[in-house]
C-alpha positions as CSV (number, residue, x, y, z in Angstrom):
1,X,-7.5,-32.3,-20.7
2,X,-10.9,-32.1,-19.3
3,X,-12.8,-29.0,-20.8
4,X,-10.4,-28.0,-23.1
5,X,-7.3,-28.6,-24.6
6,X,-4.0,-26.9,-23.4
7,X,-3.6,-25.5,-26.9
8,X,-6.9,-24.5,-27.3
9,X,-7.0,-22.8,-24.1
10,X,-4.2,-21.1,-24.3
11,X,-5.6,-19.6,-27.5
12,X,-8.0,-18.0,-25.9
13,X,-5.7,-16.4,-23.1
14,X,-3.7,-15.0,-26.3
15,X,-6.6,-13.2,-27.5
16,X,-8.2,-12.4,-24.4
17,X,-5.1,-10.9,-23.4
18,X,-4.5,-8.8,-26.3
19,X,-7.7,-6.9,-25.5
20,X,-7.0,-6.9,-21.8
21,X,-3.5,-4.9,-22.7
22,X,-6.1,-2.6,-25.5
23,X,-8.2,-1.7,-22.4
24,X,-6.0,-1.8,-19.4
25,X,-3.9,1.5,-20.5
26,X,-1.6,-1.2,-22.1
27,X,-0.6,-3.6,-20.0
28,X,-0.1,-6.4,-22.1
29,X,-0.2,-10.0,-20.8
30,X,0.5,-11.4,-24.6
31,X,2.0,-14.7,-25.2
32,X,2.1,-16.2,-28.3
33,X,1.5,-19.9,-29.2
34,X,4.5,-22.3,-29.7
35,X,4.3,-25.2,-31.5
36,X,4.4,-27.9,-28.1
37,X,7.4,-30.5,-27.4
38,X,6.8,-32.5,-23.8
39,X,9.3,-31.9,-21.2
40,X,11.6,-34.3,-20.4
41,X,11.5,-36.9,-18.2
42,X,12.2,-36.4,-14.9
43,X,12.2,-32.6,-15.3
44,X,11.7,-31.9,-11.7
45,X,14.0,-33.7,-10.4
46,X,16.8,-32.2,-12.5
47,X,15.2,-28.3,-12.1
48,X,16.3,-26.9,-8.9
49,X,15.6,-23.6,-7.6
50,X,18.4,-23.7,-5.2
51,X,20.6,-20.4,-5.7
52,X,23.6,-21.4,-8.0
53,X,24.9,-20.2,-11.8
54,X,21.9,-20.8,-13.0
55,X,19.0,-19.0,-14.9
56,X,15.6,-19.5,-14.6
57,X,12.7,-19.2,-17.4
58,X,9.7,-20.1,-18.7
59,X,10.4,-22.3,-22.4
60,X,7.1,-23.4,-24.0
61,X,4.9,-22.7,-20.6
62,X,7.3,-24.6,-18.5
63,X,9.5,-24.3,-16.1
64,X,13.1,-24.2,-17.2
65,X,16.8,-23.7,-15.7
66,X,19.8,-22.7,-18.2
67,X,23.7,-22.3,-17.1
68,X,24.5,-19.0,-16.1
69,X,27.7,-19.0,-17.8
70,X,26.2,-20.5,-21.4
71,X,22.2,-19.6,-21.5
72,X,22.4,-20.2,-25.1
73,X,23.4,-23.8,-24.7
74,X,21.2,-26.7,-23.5
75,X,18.5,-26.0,-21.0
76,X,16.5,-28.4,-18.6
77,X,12.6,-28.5,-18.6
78,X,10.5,-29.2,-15.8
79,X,6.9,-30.4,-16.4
80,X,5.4,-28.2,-14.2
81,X,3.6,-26.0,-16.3
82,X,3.5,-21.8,-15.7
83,X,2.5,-18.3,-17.3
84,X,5.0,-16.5,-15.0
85,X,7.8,-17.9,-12.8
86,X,10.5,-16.2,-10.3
87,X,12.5,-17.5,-7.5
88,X,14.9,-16.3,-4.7
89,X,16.7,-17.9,-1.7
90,X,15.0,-21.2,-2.6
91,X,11.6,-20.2,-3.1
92,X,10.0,-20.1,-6.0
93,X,6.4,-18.5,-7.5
94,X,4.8,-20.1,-10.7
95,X,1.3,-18.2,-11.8
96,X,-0.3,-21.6,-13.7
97,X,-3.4,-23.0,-15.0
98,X,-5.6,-24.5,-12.1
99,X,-8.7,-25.2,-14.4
100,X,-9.3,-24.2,-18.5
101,X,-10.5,-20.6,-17.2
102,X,-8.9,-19.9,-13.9
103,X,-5.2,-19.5,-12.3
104,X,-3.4,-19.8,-9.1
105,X,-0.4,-18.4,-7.5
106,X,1.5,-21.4,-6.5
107,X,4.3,-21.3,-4.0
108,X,7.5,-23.5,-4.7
109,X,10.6,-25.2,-2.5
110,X,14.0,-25.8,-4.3
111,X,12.7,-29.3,-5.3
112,X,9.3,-27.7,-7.3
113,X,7.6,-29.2,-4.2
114,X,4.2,-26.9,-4.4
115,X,3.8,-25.7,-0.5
116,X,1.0,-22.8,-0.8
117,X,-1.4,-22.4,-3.6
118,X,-4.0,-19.3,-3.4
119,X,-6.5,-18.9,-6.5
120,X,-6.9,-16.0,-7.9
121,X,-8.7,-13.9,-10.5
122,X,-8.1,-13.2,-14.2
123,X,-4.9,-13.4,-16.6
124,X,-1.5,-13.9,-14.9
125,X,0.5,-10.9,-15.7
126,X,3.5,-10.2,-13.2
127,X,5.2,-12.3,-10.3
128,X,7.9,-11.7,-7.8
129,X,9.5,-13.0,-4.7
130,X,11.6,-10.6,-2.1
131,X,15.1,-11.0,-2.1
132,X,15.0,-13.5,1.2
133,X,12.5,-15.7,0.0
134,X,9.9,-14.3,2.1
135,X,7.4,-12.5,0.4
136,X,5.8,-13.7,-2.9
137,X,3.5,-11.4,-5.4
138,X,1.5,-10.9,-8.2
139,X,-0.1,-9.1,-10.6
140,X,-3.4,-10.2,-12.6
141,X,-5.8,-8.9,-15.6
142,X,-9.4,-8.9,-14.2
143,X,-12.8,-8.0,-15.7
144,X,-16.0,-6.6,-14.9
145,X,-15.0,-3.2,-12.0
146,X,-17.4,-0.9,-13.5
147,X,-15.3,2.3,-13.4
148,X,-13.6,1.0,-16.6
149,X,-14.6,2.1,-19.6
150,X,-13.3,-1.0,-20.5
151,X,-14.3,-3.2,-17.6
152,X,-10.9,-4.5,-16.9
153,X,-8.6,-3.6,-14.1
154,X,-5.5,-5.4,-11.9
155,X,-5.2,-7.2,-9.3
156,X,-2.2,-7.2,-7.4
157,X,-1.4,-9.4,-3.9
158,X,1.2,-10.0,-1.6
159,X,1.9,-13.6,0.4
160,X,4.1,-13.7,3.3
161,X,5.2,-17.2,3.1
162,X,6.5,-17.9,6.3
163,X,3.0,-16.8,8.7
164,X,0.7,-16.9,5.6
165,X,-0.6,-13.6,5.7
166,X,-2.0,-12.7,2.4
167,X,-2.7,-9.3,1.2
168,X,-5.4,-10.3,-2.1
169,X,-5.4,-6.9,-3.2
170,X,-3.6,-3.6,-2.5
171,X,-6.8,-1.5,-3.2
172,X,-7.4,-1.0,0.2
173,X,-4.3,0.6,1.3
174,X,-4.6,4.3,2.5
175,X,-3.1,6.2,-0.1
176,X,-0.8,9.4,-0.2
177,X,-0.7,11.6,-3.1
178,X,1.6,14.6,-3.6
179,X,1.8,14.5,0.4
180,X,-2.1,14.6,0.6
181,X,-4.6,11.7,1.2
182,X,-6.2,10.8,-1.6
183,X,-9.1,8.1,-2.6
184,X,-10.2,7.1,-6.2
185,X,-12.0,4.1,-7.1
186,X,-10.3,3.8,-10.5
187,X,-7.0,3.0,-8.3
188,X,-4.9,-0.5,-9.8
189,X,-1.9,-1.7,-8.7
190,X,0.6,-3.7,-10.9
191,X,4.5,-5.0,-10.7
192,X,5.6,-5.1,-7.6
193,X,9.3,-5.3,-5.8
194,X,9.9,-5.6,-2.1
195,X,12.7,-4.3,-0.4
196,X,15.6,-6.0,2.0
197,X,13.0,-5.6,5.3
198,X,10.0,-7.9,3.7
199,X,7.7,-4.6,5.0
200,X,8.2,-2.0,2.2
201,X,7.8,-2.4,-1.3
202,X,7.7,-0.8,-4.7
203,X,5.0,-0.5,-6.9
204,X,3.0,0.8,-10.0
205,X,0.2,2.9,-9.1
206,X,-2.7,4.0,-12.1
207,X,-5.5,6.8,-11.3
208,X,-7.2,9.3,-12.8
209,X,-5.3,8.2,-16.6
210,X,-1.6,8.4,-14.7
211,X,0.7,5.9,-13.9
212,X,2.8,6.7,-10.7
213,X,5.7,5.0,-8.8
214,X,4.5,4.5,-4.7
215,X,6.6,3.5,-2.2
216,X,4.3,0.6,0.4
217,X,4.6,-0.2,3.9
218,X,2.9,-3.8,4.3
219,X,2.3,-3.3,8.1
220,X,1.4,-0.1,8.1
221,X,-1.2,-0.9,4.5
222,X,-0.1,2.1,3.1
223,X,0.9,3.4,-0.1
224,X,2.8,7.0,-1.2
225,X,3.5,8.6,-4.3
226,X,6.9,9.1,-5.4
227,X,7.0,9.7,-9.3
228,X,5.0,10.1,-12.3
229,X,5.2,7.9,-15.6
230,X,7.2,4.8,-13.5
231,X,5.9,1.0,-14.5
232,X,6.9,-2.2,-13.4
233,X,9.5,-1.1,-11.0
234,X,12.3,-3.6,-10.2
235,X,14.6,-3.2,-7.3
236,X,18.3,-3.8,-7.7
237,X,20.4,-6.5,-5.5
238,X,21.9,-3.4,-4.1
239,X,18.3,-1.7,-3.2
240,X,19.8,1.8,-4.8
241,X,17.8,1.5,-8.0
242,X,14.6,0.5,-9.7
243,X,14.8,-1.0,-13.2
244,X,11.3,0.4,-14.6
245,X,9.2,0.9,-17.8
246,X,9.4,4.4,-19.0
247,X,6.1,4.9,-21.6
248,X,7.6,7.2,-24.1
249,X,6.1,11.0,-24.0
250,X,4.0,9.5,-20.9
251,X,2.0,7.6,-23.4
252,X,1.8,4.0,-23.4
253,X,0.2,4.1,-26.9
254,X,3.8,4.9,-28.0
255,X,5.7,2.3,-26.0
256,X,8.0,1.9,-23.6
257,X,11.7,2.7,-22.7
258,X,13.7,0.6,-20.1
259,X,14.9,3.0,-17.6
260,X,17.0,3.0,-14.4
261,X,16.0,5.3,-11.5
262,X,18.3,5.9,-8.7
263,X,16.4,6.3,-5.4
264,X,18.5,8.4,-4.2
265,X,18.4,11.3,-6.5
266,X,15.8,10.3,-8.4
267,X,17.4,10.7,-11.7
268,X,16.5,8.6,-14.3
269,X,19.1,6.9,-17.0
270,X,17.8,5.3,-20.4
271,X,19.1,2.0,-21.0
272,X,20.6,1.3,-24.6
273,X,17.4,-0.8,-25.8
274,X,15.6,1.2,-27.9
275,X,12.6,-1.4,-27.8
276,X,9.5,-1.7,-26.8
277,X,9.7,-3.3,-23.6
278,X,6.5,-4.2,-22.1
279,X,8.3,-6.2,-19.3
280,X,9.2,-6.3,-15.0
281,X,12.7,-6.7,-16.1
282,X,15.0,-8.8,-13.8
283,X,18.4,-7.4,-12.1
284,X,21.0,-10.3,-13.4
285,X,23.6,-8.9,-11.6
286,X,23.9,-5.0,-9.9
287,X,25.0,-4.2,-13.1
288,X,23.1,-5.9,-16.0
289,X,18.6,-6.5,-16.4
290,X,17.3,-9.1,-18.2
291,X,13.3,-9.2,-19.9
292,X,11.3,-10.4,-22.7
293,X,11.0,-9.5,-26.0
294,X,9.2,-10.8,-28.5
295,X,10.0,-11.9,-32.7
296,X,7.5,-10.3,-35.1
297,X,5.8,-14.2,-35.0
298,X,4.8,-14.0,-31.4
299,X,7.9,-16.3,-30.1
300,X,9.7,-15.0,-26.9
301,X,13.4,-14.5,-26.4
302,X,15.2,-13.0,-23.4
303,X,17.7,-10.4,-23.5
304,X,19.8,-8.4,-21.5
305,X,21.3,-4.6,-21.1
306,X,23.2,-2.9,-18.4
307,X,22.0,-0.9,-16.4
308,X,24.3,2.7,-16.5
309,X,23.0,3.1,-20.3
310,X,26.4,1.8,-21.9
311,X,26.3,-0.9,-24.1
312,X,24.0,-2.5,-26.6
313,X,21.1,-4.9,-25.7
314,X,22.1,-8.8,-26.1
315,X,20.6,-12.0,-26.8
316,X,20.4,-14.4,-23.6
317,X,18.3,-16.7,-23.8
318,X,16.3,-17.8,-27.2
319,X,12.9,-19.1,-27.2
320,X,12.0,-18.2,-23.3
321,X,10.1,-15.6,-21.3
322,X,9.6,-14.7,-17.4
323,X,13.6,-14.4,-16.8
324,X,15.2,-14.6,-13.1
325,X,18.5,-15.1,-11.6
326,X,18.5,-18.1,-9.1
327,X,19.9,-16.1,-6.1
């Protein structure tokens, strides 16, 4: 390492993360330290991002692909090393470490093969890619905007992948609010989901101390308001339903519950787990979500819950984070 160690480094993410969820109406970006095991050999070569029965995760900060059909059971490790990772149709995004204090977004093939990298600002938080492959985004803790009264905010961008346009921020979309036009400086953007078209999109919108659901139009840069008290929406393969973080009596002091909206009604169903999930879960199926919780040590583990509120949350995958279905 040149500056700093990996494990020291990473220490100070934990920490400065901690307070980054304190101040940034608690959005956590927490990830505790594992004791480290290098990745096998040959890791990329064996990790593919290729859609098949196959999940992909993040075990120990790196890249890692389990059977579909036994994620329990053994799992291959890449060496590429990530805070975040998601893939669809072949392409892949991995928020990683370009220096001891700063991150980029990195754009992946089926091979790993890095074909776009854009650097970006603060603590890696959320990542996505569209359904087709398309359109890659993120979701970052930044400091220093002065109408904090923490001095941290988000930052959330969008990547079109196949002409490179790159949206670095969404904070300069025209916004619509309750069907009037509406400007705030205090506006952040976090977790977002794009729909079949690669134009419009989902997203989590914070002003004036609430948290709304907007609905985006990339071409258009525009944003509307939907719903109040929606986080870290996550559209389903059949683009009917969100998967979102519900914080309990609106306050996220108190938590979250995972929640189901259905856009068409926009009724909202509880999912069976009860805990805290400070997550952008992942559709496994159009019937089941996946996300991250983590042990009273720190250590995270992936579970899963369908969707219609039956059931009872389950174990999928042990000592991993940053779930996604290769589709």
């Amino acid at each position: 390492m040149t500056a700093m160690s990996t494990r020291a480094k990473f220490g100070v993410v934990v920490a400065s993360a901690v307070l980054l969820g304190a101040v940034a109406a608690g959005y956590t970006a927490t990830a505790a330290e594992a004791p480290r095991t290098p990745p096998p050999a040959g890791g990329e070569q064996a990790v593919t991002l290729a859609p098949g029965p196959r999940l992909l995760a993040i075990t120990d900060r790196h890249v890692s692909t389990v059977a579909a059909t036994d994620p329990a059971g053994p799992r291959t490790v890449a060496g590429l090393e990530c805070l975040r990772v998601y893939a669809a149709a072949g392409t892949g995004v991995c928020l990683k470490p370009e220096t001891a204090w700063s991150y980029q977004v990195v754009v992946l093939d089926a091979t790993l093969r890095e074909t776009r990298a854009v650097s970006v600002p603060g603590l890696p938080n959320r990542a996505r890619v569209s359904a087709s492959g398309r359109m890659v985004s993120w979701t970052t803790f930044v400091g220093g905007d002065s109408y904090t009264s923490g001095g941290f905010s988000t930052r959330t961008g969008i990547l079109d992948t196949r002409t490179g346009a790159t949206v670095a921020s969404l904070e300069g979309f025209a916004i619509t609010r309750d069907g009037r036009a509406y400007r705030n400086p205090d506006v952040n953007y976090w977790g977002v989901t794009v729909t079949a078209d690669d134009n419009r999109f989902y997203a989590t919108m914070s002003t004036g101390g609430k948290r709304y659901l907007v609905r985006g139009d990339l071409a258009a840069r525009t944003v509307e308001t939907l719903k109040e008290n929606v986080e870290c929406p996550s559209l389903s393969p059949d683009g009917a339903r969100l998967a979102f973080k519900q914080a309990v009596d609106a306050d996220p002091a108190k938590g979250w519950r995972l929640s189901v909206l259905d856009l068409a009604s926009m009724r909202v169903t509880a999912t069976a787990e009860t805990r805290s999930v400070d997550d952008q879960a992942a559709w496994l199926n159009d019937g089941k979500m996946a996300y991250t919780l983590r042990r009273d040590d720190g250590q995270p583990d992936v579970w899963s819950v369908p969707a219609d509120g039956s059931g009872t949350p389950a174990l999928v995958i042990p000592g991993a984070e940053s779930p996604s279905p290769l589709t």
